[in-house]
GUROKOL-171696 format. One record per residue (C-alpha): residue in one letter; residue number from 1; x, y, z. Coordinates in pm, 1 decimal. Layout:
+------+-----+----------+----------+----------+
| rest |  nr |        x |        y |        z |
+------+-----+----------+----------+----------+
|    a | NUM |        X |        Y |        Z |
...
+------+-----+----------+----------+----------+
// end
This chain:
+------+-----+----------+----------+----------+
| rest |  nr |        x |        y |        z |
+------+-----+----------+----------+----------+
|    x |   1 |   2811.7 |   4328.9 |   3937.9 |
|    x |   2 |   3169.7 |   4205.0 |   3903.9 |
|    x |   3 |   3324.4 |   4219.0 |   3655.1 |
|    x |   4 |   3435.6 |   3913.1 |   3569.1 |
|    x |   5 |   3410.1 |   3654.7 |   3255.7 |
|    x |   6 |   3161.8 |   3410.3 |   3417.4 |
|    x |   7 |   2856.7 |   3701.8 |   3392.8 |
|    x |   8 |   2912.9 |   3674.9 |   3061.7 |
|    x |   9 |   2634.8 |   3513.9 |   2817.4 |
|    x |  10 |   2786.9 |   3305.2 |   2503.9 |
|    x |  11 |   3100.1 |   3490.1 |   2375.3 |
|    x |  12 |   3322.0 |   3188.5 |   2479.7 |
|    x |  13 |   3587.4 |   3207.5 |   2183.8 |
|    x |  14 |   3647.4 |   3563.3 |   2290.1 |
|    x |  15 |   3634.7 |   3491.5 |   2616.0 |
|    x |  16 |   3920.3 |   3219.7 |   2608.4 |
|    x |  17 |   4125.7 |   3417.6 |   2319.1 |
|    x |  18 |   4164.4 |   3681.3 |   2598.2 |
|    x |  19 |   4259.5 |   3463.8 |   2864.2 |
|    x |  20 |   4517.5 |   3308.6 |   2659.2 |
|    x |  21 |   4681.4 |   3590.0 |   2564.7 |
|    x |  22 |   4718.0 |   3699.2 |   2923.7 |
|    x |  23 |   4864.1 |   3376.4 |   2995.9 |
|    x |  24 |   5101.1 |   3369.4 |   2748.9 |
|    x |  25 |   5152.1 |   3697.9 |   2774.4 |
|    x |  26 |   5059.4 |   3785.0 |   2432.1 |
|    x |  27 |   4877.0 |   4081.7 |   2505.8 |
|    x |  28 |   4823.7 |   4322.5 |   2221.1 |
|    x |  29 |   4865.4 |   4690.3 |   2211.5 |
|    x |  30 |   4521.2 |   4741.3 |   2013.8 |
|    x |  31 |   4166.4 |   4555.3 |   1999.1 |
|    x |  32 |   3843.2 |   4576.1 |   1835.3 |
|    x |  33 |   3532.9 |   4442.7 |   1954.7 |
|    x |  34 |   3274.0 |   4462.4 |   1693.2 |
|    x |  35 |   2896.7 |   4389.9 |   1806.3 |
|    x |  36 |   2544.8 |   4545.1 |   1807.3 |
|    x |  37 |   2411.4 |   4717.4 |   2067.5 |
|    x |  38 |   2394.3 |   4560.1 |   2402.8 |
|    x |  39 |   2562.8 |   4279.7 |   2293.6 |
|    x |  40 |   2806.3 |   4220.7 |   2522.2 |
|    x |  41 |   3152.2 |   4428.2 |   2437.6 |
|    x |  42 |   3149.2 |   4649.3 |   2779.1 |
|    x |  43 |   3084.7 |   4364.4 |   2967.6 |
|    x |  44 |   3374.8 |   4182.8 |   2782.3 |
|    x |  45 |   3632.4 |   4500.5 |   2751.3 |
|    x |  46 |   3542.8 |   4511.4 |   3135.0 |
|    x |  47 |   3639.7 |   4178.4 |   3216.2 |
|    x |  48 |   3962.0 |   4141.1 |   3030.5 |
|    x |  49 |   4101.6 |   4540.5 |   3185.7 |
|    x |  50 |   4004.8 |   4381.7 |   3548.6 |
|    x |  51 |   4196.7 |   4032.4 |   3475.8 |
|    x |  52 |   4508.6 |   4243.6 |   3316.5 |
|    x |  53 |   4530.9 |   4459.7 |   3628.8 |
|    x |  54 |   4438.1 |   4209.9 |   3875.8 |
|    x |  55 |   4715.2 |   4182.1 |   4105.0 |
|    x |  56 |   4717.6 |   3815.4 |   4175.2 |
|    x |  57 |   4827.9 |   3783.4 |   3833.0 |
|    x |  58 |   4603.7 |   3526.9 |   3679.9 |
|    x |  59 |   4386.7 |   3482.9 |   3349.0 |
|    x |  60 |   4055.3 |   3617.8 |   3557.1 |
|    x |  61 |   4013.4 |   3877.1 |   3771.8 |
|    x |  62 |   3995.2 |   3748.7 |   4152.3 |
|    x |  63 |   3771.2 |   4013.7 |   4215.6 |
|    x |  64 |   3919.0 |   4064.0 |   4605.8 |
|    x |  65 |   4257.3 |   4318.5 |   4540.6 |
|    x |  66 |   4243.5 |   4645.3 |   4541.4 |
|    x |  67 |   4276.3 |   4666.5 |   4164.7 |
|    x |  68 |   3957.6 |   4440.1 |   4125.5 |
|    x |  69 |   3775.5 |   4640.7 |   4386.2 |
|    x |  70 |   3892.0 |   4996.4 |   4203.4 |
|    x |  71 |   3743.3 |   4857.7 |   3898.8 |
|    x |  72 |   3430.1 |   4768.0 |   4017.3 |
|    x |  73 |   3379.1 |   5121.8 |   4106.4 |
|    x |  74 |   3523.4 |   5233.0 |   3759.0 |
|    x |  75 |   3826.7 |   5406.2 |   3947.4 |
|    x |  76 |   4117.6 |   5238.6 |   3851.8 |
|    x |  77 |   4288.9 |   5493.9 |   3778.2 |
|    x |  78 |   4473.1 |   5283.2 |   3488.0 |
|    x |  79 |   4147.5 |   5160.7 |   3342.7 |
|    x |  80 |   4029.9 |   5505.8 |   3151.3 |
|    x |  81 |   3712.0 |   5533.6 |   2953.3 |
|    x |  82 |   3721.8 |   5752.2 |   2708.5 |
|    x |  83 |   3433.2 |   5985.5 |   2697.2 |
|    x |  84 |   3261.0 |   6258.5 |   2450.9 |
|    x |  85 |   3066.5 |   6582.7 |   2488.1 |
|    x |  86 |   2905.5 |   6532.8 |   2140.4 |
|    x |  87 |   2646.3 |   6293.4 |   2119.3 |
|    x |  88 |   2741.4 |   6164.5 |   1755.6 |
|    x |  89 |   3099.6 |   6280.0 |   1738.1 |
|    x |  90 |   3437.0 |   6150.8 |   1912.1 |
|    x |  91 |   3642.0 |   6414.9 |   1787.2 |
|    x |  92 |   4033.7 |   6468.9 |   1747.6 |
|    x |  93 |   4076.8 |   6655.9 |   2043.1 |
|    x |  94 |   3915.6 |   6378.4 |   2280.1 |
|    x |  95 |   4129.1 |   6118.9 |   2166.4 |
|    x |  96 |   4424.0 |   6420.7 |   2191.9 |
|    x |  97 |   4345.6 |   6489.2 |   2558.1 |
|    x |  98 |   4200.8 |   6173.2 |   2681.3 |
|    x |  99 |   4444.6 |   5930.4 |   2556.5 |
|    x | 100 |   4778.2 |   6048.8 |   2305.4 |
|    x | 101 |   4874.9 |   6297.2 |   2578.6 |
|    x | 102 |   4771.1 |   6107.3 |   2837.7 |
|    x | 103 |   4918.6 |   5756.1 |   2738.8 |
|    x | 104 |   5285.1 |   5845.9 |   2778.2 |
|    x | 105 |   5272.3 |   5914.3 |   3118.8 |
|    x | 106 |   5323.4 |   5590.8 |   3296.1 |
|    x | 107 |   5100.7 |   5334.1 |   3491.6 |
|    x | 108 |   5019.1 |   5501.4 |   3832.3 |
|    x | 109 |   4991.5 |   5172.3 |   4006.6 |
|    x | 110 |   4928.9 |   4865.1 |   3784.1 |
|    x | 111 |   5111.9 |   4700.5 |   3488.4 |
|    x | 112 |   4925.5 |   4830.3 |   3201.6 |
|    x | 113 |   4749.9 |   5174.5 |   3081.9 |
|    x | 114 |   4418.9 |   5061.3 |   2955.3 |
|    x | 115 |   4185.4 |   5285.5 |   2734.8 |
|    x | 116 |   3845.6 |   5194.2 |   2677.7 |
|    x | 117 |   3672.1 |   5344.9 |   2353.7 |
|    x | 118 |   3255.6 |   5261.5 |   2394.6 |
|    x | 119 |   3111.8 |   5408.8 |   2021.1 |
|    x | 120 |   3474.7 |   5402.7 |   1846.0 |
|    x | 121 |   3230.4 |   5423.8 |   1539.8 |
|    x | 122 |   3218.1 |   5795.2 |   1608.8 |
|    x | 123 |   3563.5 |   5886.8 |   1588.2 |
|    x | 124 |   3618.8 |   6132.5 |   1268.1 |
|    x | 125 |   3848.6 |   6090.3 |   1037.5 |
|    x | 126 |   4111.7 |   6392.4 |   1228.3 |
|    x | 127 |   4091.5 |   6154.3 |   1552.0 |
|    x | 128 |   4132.1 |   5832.4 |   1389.7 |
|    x | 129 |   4435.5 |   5948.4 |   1231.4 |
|    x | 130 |   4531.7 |   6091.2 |   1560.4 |
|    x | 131 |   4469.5 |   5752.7 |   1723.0 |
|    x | 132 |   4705.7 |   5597.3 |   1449.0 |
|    x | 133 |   4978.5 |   5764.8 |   1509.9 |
|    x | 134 |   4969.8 |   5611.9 |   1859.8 |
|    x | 135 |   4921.7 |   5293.5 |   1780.5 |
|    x | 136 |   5174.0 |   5279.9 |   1534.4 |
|    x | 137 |   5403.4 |   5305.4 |   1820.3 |
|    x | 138 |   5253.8 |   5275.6 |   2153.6 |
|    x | 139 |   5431.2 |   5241.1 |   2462.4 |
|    x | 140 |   5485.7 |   4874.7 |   2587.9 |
|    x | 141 |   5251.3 |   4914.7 |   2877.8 |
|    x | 142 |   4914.1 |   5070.1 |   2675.5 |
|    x | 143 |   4641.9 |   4812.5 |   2580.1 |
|    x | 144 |   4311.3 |   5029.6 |   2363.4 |
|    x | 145 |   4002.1 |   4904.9 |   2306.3 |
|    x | 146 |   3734.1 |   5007.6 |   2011.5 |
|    x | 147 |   3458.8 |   4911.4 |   2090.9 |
|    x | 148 |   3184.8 |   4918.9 |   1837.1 |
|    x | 149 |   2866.1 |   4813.8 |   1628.5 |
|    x | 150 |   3043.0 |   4922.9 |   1317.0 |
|    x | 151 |   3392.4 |   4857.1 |   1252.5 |
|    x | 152 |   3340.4 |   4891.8 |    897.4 |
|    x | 153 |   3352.2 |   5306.4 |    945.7 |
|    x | 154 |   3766.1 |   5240.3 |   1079.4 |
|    x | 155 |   4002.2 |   5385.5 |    852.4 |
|    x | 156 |   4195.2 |   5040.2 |    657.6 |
|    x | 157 |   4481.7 |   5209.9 |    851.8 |
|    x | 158 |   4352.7 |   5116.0 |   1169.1 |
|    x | 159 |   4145.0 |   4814.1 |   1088.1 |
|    x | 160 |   4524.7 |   4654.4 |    981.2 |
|    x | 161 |   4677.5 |   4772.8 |   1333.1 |
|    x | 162 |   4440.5 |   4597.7 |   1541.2 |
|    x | 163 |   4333.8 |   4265.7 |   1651.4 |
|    x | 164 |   3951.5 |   4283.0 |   1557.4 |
|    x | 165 |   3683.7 |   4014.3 |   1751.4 |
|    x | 166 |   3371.7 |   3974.0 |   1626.7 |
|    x | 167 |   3085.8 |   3941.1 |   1849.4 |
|    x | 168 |   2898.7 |   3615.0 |   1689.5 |
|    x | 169 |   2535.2 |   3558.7 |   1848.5 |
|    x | 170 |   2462.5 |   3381.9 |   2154.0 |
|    x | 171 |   2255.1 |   3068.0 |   2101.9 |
|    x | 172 |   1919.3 |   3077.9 |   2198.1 |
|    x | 173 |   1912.1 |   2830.0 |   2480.2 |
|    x | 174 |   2142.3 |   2995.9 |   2653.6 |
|    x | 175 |   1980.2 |   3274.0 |   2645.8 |
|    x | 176 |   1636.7 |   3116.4 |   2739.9 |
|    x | 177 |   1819.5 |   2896.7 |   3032.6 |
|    x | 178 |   1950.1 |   3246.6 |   3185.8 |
|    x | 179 |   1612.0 |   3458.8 |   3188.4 |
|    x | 180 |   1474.1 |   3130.2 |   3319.3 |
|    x | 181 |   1688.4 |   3084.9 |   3611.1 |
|    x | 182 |   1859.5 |   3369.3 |   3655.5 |
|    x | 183 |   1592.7 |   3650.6 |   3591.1 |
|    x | 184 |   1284.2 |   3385.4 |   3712.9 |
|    x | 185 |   1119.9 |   3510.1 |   3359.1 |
|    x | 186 |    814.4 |   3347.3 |   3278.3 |
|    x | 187 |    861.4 |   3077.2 |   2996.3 |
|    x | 188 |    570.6 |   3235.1 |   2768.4 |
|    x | 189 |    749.4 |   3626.9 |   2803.1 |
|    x | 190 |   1129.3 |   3445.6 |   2848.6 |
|    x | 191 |   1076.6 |   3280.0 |   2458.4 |
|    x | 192 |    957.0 |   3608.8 |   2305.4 |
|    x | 193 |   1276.8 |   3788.3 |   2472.2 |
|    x | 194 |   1462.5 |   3533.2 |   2290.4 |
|    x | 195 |   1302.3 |   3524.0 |   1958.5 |
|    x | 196 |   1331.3 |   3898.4 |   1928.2 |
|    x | 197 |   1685.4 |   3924.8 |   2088.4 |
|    x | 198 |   1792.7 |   3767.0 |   1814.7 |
|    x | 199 |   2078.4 |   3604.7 |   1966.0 |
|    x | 200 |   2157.1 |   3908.6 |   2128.9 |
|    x | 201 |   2162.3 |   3848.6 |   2541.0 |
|    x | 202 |   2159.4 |   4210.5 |   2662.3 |
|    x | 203 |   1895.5 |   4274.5 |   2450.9 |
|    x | 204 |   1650.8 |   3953.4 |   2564.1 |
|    x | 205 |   1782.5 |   4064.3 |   2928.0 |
|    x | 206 |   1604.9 |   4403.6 |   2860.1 |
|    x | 207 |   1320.6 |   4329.3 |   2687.1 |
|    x | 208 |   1246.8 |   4076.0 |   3002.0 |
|    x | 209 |   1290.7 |   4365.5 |   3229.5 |
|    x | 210 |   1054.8 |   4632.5 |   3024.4 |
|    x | 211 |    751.0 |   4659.7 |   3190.0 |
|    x | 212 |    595.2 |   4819.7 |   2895.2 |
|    x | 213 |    684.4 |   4548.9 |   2647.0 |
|    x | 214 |    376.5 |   4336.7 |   2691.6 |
|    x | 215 |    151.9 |   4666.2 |   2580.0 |
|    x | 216 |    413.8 |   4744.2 |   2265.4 |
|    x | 217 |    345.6 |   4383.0 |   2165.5 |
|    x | 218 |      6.7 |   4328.0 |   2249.1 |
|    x | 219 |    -49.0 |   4695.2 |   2045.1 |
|    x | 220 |    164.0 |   4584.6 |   1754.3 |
|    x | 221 |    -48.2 |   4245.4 |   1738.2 |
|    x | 222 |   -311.8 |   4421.5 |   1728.6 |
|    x | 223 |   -234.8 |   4674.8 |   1461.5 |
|    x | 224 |   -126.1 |   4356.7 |   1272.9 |
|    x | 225 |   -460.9 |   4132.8 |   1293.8 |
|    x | 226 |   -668.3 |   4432.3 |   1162.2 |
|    x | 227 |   -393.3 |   4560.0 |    896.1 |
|    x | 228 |   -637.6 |   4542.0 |    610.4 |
|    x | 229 |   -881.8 |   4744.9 |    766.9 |
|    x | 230 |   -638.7 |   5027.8 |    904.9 |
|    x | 231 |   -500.1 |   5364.6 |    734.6 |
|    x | 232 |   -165.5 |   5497.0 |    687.3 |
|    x | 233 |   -271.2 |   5781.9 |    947.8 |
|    x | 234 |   -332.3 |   5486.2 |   1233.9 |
|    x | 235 |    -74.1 |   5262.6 |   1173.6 |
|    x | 236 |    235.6 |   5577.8 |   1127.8 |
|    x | 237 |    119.2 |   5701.4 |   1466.1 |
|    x | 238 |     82.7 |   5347.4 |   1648.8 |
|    x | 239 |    427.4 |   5319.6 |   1543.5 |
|    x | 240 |    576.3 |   5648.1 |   1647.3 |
|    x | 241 |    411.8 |   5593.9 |   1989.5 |
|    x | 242 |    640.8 |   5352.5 |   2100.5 |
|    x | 243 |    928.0 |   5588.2 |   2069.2 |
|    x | 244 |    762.6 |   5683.3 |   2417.4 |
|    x | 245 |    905.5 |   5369.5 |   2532.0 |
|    x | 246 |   1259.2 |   5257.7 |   2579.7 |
|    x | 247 |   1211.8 |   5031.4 |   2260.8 |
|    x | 248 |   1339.2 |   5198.1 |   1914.3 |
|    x | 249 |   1080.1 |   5208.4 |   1624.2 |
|    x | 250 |   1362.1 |   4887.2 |   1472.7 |
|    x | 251 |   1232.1 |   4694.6 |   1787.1 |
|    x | 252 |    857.8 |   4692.1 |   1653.6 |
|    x | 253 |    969.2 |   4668.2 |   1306.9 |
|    x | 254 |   1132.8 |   4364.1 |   1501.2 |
|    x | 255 |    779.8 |   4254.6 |   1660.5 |
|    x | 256 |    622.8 |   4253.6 |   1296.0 |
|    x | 257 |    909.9 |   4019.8 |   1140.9 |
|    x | 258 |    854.5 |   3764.0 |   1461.9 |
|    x | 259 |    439.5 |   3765.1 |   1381.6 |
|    x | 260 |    458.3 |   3755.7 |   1027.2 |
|    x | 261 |    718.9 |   3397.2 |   1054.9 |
|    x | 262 |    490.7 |   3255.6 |   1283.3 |
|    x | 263 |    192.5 |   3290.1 |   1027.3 |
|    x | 264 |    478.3 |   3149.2 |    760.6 |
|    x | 265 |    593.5 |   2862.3 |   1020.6 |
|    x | 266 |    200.0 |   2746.2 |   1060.0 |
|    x | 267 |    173.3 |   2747.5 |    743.1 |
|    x | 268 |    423.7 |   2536.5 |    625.1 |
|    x | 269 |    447.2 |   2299.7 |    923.6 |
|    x | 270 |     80.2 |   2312.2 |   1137.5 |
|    x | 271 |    310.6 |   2270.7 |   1415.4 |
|    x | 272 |    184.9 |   2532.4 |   1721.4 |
|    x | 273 |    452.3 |   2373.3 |   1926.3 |
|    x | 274 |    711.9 |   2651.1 |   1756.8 |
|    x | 275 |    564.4 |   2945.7 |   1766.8 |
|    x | 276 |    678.8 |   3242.7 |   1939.8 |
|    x | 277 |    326.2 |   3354.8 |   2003.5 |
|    x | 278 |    186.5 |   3124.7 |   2155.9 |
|    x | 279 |   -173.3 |   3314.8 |   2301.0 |
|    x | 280 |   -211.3 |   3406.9 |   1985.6 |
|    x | 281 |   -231.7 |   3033.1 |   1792.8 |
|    x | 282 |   -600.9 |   3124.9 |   1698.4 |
|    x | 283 |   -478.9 |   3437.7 |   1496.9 |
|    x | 284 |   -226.1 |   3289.6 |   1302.2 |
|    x | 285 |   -372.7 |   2987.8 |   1185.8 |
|    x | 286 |   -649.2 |   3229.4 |   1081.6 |
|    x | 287 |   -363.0 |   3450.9 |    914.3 |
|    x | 288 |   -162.5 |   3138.6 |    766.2 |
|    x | 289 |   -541.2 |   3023.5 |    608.5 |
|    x | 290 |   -575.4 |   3367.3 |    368.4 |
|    x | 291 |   -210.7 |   3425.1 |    295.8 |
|    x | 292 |     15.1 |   3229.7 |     25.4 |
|    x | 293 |    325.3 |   3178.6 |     71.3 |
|    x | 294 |    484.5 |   3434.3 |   -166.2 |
|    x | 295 |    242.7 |   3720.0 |    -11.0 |
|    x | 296 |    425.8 |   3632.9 |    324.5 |
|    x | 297 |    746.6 |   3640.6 |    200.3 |
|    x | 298 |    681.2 |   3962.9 |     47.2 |
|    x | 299 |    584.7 |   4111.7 |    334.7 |
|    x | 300 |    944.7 |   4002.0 |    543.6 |
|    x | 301 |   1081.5 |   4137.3 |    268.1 |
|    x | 302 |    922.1 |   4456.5 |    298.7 |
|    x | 303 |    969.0 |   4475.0 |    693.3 |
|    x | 304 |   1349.1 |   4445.8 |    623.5 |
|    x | 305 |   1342.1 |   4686.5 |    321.2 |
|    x | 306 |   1169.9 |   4915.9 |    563.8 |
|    x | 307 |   1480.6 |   4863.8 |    849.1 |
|    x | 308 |   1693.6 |   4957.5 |    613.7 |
|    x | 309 |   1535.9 |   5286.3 |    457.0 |
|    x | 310 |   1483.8 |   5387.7 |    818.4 |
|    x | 311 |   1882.3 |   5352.0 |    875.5 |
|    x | 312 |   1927.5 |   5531.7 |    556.2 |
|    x | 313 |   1695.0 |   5821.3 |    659.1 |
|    x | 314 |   1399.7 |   5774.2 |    445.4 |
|    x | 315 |   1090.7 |   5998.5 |    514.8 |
|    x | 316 |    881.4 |   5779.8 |    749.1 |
|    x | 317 |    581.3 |   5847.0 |    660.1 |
|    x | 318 |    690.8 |   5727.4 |    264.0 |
|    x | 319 |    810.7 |   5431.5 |    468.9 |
|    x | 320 |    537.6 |   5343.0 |    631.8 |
|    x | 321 |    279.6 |   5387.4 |    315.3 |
|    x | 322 |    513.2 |   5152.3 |    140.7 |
|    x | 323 |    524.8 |   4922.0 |    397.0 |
|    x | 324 |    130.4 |   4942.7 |    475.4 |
|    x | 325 |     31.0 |   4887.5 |    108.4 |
|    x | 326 |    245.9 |   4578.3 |     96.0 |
|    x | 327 |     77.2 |   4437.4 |    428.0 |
|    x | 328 |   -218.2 |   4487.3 |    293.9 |
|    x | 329 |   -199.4 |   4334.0 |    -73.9 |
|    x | 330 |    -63.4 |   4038.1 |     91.1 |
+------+-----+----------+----------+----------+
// end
């Protein structure tokens, strides 16, 4: 795929901040681009290092020059991404080797030296200060990009020394419209992606493309319809067995949220016409008939509580007998 700003889903403030600073040759020596997961940073660090080394010069990469054509085969050898051996660590002596000693030998054949940080969360303290101390004074031709899902764990030190761009979400429709046309989705599956993407593209892209997702949703619906009949025991392994898929236990926690607003959206509005699950209408108006509202809203509550004890490293089995007991008092 090229890459190349119009692939890009949503992100347009971004996406015209970096163009004008290319053509007003404002280009900074240090970015951040803050986002979850898969939500479009790579695509965008990707597109804005091909544009600043294109060699017809303009805000957008042409895509035909030999820079362009380097960097779609990730070797342009001025575009350098910055890689680590351990899985949860970037430590001082990567960003030693792989960029401060590297970065003051000069462009081999394009204007600007550009580093590309995927995971910058991971950088210890030791190689965040050693990062500092080059972009306290870089040379004029480096450009370095952080790219992470926490910018939050950057030293102050840093955080001041850097332009930082937030990734907002994409809107739904755009989403939708893309899976639609671009991915022939099926309207049903392509409006699930979306709900559960959460305005996250890359996400909704790979959801559509899972060919297990329709049995991790049809197995969480069904886990959910019977909750007040199951055990601790059924429902703790129904959920670790997805880990055997490419979706992350957050995903079905994920699945759980979208089923229990349906059941809240009936209820308040009788309107079938917005729900996500749609072959399920039966189900929920069933659901939305035996639950108040505050029982429902208790239950959201406790799927997000139960997010973010799973972040925090919370025995899972505690989590889920919490979470369990809640679904079924509700």
């Amino acid at each position: 795929m090229t890459k190349d700003f119009t692939k890009i889903i949503g992100h347009e403030k971004i996406i015209a901040y970096f163009k004008n600073a290319i053509t007003m040759d404002k280009v900074s020596h240090a970015y951040i681009l803050n986002g979850p997961d898969k939500s479009g940073k790579m695509m965008l660090a990707d597109a804005f290092a091909a544009a600043l080394q294109c060699e017809k010069g303009g805000d957008v990469p042409c895509g035909s020059c030999r820079s362009c054509r380097q960097t779609e085969g990730r070797n342009q050898p001025d575009i350098i991404y910055v890689t680590h051996e351990k899985p949860n660590t970037i430590s001082v002596d990567d960003i030693r080797k792989q960029i401060n000693d590297d970065i003051v030998l000069k462009p081999y054949s394009s204007r600007y030296k550009i580093y590309l940080v995927d995971e910058a969360e991971k950088m210890n303290v030791q190689a965040q200060n050693a990062l500092l101390k080059t972009i306290e004074e870089p040379p004029v031709y480096a450009v370095i990009l952080l790219l992470t899902d926490n910018a939050d764990e950057f030293l102050p030190t840093i955080l001041s020394r850097c332009v930082r761009l937030d990734l907002k979400a994409v809107a739904d429709d755009k989403i939708r419209t893309y899976l639609l046309e671009e991915k022939q989705v099926p309207a049903d599956r392509a409006d699930i992606c979306v709900a559960f993407a959460q305005g996250n593209a890359g996400k909704a892209i790979q959801l559509s493309a899972s060919e297990d997702f329709n049995e991790i949703k049809n197995s969480a619906i069904g886990l959910l319809k019977r909750v007040k009949d199951i055990d601790l025991n059924e429902m703790t392994q129904a959920v670790k067995q997805i880990t055997e898929y490419k979706l992350e236990i957050n995903d079905y926690f994920d699945l759980m949220l979208i089923w229990y607003r349906d059941i809240l959206l009936y209820k308040a509005t009788a309107d079938v016409n917005r729900l996500v699950f749609q072959d399920e209408i039966y189900s929920i108006k069933k659901a939305a008939s035996h639950s108040s509202y505050e029982g429902i809203e208790r239950i959201l509550k406790a799927i997000d509580k139960a997010k973010a004890r799973l972040r925090a490293n919370v025995n899972f089995e505690l989590l889920m007998d919490l979470l369990l007991l809640t679904m079924k008092e509700n």
